[in-house]
MIVO-228279 format. One record per atom (N, C-alpha, C): atom name; x, y, z. Coordinates in nm, 3 decimals, m for minus. Atoms other than C-alpha are relative to their C-alpha. Layout:
+------+---------+---------+---------+
! atom !      c1 !      c2 !      c3 !
+------+---------+---------+---------+
!   CA !       X !       Y !       Z !
...
+------+---------+---------+---------+
// end
This chain:
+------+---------+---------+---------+
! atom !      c1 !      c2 !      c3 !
+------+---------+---------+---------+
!    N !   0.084 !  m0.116 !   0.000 !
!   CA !   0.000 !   0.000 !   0.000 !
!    C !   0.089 !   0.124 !   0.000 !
!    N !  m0.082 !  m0.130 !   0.011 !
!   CA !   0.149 !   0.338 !  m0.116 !
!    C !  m0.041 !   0.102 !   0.132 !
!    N !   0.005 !  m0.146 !  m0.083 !
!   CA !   0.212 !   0.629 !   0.149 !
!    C !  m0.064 !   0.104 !  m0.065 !
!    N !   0.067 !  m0.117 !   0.079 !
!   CA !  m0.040 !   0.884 !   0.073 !
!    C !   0.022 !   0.145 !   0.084 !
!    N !  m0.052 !  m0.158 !  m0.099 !
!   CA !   0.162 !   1.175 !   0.350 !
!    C !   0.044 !   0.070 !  m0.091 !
!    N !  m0.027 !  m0.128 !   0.101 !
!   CA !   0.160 !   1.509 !   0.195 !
!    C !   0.106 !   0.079 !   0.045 !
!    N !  m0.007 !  m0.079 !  m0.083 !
!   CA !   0.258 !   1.663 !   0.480 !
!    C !   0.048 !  m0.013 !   0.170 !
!    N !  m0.041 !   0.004 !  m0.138 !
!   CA !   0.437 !   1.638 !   0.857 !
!    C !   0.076 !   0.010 !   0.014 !
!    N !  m0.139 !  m0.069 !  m0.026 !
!   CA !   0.794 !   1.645 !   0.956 !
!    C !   0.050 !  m0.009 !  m0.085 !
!    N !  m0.153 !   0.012 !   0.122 !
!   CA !   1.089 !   1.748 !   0.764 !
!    C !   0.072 !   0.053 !   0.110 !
!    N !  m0.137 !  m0.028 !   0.014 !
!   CA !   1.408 !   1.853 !   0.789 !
!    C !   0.075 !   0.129 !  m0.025 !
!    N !  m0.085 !  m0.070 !   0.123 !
!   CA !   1.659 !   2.134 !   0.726 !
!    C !   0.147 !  m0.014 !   0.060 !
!    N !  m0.159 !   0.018 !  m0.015 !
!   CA !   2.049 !   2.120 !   0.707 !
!    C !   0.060 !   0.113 !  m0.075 !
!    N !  m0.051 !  m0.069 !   0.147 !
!   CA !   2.291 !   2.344 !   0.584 !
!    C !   0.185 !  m0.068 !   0.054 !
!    N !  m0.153 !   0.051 !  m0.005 !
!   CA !   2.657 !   2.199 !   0.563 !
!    C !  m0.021 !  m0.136 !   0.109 !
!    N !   0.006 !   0.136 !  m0.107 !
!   CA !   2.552 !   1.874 !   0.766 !
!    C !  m0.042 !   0.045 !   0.144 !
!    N !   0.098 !  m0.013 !  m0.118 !
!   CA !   2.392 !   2.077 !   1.039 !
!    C !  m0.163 !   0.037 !   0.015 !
!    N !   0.135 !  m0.007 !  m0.008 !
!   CA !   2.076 !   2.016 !   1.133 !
!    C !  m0.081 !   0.089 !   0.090 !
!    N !   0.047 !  m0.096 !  m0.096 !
!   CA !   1.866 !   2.265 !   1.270 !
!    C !  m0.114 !  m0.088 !   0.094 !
!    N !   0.143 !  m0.012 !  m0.071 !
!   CA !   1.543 !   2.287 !   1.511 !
!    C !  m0.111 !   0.031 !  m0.078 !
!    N !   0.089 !  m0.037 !   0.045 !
!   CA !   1.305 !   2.322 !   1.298 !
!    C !  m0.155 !   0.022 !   0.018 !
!    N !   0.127 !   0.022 !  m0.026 !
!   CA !   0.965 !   2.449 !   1.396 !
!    C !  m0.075 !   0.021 !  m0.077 !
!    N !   0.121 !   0.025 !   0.087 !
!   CA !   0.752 !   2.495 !   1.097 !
!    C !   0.037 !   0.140 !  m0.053 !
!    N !  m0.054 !  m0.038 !   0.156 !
!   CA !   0.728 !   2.692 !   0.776 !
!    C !   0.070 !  m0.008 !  m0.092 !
!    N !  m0.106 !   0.052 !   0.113 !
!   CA !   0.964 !   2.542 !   0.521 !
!    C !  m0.067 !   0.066 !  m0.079 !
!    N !   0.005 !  m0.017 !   0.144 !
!   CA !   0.920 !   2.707 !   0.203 !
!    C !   0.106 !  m0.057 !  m0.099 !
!    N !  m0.078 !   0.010 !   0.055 !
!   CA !   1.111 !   2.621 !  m0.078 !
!    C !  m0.046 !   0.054 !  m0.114 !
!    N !  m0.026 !  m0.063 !   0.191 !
!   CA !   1.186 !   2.831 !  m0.438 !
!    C !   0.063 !  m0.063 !  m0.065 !
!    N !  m0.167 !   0.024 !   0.098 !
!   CA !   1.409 !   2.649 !  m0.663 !
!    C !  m0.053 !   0.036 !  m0.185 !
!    N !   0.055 !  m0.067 !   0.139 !
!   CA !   1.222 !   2.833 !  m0.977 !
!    C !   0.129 !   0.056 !  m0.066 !
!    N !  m0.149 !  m0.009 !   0.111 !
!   CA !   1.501 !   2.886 !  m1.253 !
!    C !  m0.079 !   0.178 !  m0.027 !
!    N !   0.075 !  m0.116 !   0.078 !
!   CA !   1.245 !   3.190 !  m1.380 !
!    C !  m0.132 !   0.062 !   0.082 !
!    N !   0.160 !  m0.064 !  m0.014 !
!   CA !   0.934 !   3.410 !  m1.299 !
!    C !  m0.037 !   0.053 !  m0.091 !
!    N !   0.064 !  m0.076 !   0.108 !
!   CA !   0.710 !   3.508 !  m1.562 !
!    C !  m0.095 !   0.092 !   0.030 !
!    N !   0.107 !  m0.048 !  m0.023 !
!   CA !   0.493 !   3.770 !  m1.563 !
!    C !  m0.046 !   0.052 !  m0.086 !
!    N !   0.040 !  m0.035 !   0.091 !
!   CA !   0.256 !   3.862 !  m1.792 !
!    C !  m0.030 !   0.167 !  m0.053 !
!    N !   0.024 !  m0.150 !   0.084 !
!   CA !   0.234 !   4.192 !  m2.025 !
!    C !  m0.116 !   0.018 !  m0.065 !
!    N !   0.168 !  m0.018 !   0.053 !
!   CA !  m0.135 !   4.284 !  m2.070 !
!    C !   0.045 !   0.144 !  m0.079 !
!    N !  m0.031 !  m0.086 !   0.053 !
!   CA !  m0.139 !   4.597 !  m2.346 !
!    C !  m0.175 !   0.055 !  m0.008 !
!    N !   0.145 !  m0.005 !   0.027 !
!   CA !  m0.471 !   4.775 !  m2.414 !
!    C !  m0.067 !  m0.041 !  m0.090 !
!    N !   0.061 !   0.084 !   0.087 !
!   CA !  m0.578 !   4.562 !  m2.694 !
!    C !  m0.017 !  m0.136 !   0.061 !
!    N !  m0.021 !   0.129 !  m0.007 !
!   CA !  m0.462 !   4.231 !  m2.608 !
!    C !   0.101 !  m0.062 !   0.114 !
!    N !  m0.151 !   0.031 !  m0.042 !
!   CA !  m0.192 !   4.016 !  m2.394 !
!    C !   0.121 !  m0.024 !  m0.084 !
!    N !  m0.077 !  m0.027 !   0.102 !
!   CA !   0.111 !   4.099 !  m2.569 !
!    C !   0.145 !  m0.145 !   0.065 !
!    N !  m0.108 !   0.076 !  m0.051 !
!   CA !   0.337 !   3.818 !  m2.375 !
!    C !   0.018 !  m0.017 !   0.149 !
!    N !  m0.077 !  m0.039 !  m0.139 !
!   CA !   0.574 !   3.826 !  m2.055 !
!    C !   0.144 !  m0.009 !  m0.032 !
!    N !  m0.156 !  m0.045 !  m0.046 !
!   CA !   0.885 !   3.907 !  m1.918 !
!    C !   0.037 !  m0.110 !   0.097 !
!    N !  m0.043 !   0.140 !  m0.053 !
!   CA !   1.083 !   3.666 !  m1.759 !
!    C !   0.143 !   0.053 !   0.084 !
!    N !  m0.128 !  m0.014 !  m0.046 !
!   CA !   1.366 !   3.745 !  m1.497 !
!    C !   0.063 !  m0.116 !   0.095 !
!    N !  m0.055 !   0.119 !  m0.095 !
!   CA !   1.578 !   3.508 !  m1.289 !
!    C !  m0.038 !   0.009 !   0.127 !
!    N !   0.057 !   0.006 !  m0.133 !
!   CA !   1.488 !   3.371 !  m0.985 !
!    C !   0.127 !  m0.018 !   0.047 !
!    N !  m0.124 !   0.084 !  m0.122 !
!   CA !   1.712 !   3.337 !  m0.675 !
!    C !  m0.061 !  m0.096 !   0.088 !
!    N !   0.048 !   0.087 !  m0.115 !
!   CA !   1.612 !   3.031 !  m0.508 !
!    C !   0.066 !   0.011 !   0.108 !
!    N !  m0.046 !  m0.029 !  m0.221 !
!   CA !   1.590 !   2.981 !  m0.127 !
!    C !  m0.102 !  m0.154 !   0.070 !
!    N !   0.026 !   0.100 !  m0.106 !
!   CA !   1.490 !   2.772 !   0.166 !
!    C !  m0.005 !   0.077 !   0.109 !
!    N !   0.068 !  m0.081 !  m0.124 !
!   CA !   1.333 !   2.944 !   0.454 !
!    C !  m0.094 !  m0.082 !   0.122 !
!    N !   0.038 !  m0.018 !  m0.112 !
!   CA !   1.213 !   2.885 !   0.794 !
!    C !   0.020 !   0.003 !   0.086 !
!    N !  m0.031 !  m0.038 !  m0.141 !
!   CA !   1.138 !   2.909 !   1.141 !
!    C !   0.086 !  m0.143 !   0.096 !
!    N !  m0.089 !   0.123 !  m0.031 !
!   CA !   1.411 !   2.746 !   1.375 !
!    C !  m0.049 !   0.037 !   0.159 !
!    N !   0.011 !  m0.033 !  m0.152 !
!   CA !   1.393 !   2.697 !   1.770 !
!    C !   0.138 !   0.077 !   0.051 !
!    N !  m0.133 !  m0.052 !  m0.049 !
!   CA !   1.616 !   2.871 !   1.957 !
!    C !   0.072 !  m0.090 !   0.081 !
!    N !  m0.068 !   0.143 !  m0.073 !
!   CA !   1.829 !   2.582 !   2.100 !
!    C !   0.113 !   0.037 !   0.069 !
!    N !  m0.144 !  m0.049 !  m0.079 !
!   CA !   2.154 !   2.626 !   2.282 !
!    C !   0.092 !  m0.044 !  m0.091 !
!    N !  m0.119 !   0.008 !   0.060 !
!   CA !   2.349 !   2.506 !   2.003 !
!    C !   0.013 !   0.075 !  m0.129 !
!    N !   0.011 !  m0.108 !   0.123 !
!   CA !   2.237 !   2.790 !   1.765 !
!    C !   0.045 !   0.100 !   0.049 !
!    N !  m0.103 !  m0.159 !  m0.026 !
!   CA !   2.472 !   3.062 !   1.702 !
!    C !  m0.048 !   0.086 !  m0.084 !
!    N !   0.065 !  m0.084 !   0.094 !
!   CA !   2.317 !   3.329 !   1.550 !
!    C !   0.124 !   0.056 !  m0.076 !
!    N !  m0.180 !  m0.037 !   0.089 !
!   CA !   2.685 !   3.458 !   1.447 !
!    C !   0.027 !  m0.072 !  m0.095 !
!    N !  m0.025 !   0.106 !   0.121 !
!   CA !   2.765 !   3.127 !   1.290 !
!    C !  m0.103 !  m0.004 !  m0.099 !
!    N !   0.090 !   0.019 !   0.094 !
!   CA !   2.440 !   3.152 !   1.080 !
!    C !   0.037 !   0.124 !  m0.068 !
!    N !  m0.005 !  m0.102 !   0.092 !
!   CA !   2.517 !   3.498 !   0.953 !
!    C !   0.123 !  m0.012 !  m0.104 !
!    N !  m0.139 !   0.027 !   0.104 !
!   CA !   2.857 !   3.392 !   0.850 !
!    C !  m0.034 !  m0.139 !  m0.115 !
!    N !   0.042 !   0.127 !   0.091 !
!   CA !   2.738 !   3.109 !   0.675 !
!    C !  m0.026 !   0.066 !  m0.138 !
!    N !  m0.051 !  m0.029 !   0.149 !
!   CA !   2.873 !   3.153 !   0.302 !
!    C !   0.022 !  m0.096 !  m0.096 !
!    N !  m0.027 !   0.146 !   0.061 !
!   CA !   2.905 !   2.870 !   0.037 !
!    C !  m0.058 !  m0.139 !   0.034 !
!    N !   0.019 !   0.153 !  m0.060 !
!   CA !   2.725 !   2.618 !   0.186 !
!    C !  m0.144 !  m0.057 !  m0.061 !
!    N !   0.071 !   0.056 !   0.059 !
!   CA !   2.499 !   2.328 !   0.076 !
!    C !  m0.132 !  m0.042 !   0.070 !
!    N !   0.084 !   0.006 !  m0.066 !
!   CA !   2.177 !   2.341 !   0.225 !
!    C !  m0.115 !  m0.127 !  m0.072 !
!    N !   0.074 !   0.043 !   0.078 !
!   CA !   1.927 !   2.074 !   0.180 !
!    C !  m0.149 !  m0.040 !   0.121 !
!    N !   0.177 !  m0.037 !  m0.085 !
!   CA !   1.522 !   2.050 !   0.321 !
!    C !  m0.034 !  m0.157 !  m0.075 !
!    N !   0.103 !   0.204 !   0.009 !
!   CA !   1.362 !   1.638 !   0.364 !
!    C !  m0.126 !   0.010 !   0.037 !
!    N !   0.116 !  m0.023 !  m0.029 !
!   CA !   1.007 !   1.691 !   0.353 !
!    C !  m0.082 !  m0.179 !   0.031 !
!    N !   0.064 !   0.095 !  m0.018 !
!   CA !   0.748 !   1.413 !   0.483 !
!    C !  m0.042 !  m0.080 !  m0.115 !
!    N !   0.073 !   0.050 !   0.108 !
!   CA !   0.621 !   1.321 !   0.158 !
!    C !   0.150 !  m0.060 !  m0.085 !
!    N !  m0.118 !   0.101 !   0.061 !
!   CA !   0.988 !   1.143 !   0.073 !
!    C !   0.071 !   0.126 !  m0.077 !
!    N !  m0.138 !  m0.055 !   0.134 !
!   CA !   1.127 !   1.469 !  m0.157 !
!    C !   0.050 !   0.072 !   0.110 !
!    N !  m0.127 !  m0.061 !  m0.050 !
!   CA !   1.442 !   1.627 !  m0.079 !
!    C !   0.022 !   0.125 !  m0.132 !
!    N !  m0.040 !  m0.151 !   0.073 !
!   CA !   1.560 !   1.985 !  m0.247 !
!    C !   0.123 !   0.063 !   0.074 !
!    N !  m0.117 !  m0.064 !  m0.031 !
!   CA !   1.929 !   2.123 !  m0.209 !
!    C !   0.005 !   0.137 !  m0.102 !
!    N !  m0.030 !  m0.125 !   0.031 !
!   CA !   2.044 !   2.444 !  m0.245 !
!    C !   0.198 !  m0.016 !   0.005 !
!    N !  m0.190 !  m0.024 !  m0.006 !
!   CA !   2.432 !   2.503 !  m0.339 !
!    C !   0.031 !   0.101 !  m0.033 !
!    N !  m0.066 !  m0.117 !  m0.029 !
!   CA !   2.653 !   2.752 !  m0.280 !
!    C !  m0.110 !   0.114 !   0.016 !
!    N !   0.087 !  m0.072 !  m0.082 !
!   CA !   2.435 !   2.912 !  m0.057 !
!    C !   0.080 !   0.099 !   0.050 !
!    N !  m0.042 !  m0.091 !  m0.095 !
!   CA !   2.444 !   3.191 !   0.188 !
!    C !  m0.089 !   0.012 !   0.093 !
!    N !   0.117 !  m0.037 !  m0.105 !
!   CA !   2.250 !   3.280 !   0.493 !
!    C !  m0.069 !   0.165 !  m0.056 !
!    N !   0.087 !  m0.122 !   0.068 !
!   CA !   2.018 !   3.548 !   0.376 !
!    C !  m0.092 !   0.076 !   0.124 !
!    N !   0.119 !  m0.068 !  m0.086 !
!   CA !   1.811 !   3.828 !   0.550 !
!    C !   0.084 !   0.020 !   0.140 !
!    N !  m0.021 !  m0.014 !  m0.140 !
!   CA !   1.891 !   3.935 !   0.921 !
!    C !  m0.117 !  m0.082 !   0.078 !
!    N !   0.127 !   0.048 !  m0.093 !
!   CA !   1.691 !   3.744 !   1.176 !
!    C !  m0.017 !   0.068 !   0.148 !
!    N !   0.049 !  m0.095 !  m0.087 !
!   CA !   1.483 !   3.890 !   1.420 !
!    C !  m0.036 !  m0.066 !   0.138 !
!    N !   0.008 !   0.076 !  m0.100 !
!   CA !   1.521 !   3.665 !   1.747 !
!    C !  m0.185 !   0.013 !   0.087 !
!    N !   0.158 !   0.012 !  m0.101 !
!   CA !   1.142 !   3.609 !   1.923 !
!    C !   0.033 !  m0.053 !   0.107 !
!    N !  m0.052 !   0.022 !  m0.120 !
!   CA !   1.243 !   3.531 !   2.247 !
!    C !  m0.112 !  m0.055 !   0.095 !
!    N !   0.075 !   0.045 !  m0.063 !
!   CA !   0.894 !   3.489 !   2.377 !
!    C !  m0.060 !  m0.118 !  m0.072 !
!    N !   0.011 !   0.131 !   0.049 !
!   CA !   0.839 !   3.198 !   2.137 !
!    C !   0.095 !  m0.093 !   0.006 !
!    N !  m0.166 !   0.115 !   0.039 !
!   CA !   1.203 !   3.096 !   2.136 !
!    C !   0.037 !  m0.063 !  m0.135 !
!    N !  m0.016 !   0.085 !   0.167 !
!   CA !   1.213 !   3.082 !   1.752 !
!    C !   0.076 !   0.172 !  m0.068 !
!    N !  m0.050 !  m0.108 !   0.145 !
!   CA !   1.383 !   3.288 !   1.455 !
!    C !   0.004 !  m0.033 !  m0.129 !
!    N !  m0.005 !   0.053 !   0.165 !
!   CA !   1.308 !   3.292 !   1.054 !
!    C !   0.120 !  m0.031 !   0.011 !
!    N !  m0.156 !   0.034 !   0.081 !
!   CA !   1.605 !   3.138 !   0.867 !
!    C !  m0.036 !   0.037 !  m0.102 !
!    N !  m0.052 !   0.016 !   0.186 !
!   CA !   1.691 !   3.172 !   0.490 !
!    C !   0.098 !  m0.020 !  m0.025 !
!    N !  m0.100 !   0.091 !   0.093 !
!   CA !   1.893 !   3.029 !   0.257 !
!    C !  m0.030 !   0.031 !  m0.094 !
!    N !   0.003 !   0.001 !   0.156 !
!   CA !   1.984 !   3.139 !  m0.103 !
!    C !   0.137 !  m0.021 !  m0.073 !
!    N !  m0.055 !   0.070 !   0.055 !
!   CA !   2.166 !   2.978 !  m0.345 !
!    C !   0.029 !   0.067 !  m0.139 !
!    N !  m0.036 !  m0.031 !   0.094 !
!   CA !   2.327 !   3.013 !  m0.694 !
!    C !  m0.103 !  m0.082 !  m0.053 !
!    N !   0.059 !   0.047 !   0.069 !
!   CA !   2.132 !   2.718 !  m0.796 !
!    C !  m0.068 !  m0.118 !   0.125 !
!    N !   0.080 !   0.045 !  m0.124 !
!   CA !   1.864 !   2.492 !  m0.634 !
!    C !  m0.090 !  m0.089 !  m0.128 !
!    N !   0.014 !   0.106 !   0.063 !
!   CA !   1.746 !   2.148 !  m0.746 !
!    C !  m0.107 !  m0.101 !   0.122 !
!    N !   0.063 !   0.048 !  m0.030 !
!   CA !   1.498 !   1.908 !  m0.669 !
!    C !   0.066 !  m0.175 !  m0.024 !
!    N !  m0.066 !   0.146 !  m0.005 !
!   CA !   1.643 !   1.517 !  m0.540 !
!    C !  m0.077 !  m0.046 !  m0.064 !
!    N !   0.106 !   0.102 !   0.006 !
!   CA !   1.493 !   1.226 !  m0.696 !
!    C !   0.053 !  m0.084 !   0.009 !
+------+---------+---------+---------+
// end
C-alpha cells in the first residue's frame, strides 16, 4: 500500500547541520518568474527574470544555535527532507536576511539562497 503523507515532519540542514526546525519550510528552486504583459488591446506576452532560489524557515532557539555562525554562513549546501519522501538542495548558498530573534516563542526565521537549487529524486 502506497504512502499517501503530503505533509508532517521534515528537515533542514545546511553543511551537515541540522537545525530545530519548527515549521514553515518554504522552498523556491524556480530557474524563472514570468509575468505577464497585458497591453490595451490584447496580452502581448511576458517578461521573464531570474529567480534566486531559497529555503526558509522558522528554527527553535536551541543552545546550540549561534546566530553569528548563521550569519557567517557563506558557500554552503543546504538541503530541506520533507514528509512526503522529496528532498531539495540548495548550493553555494548563503544565509540570507537578518533574523529577528522572538524570544517569547524561542524561535527565529532562517533563509537560505543559493546560486542554484534542485529538486532530489
Amino acid at each position: 500500500m502506497a504512502d499517501n503523507r503530503i505533509a508532517g515532519v521534515c528537515y533542514l540542514k545546511a553543511d551537515g547541520q541540522q537545525f530545530a526546525l519548527k515549521g514553515d519550510l518554504t522552498i523556491n528552486i524556480d530557474k524563472v518568474t514570468r509575468t505577464g504583459v497585458a497591453g490595451a488591446d490584447r496580452v502581448h506576452g511576458f517578461t521573464e527574470t531570474v529567480n534566486i532560489p531559497f529555503i526558509s524557515g522558522t528554527v527553535s532557539l536551541t543552545s546550540d544555535l549561534s546566530i553569528e555562525k548563521l550569519q557567517a554562513m557563506t558557500d554552503v549546501t543546504v538541503v530541506a527532507e520533507l514528509a512526503n519522501g522529496k528532498s531539495y538542495i540548495l548550493r553555494n548558498a548563503w544565509s540570507a536576511e537578518s533574523r529577528e530573534l522572538n524570544a517569547s516563542e524561542g524561535q527565529t526565521p532562517l533563509r537560505f539562497e543559493g546560486k542554484s537549487g534542485e529538486e532530489l529524486t
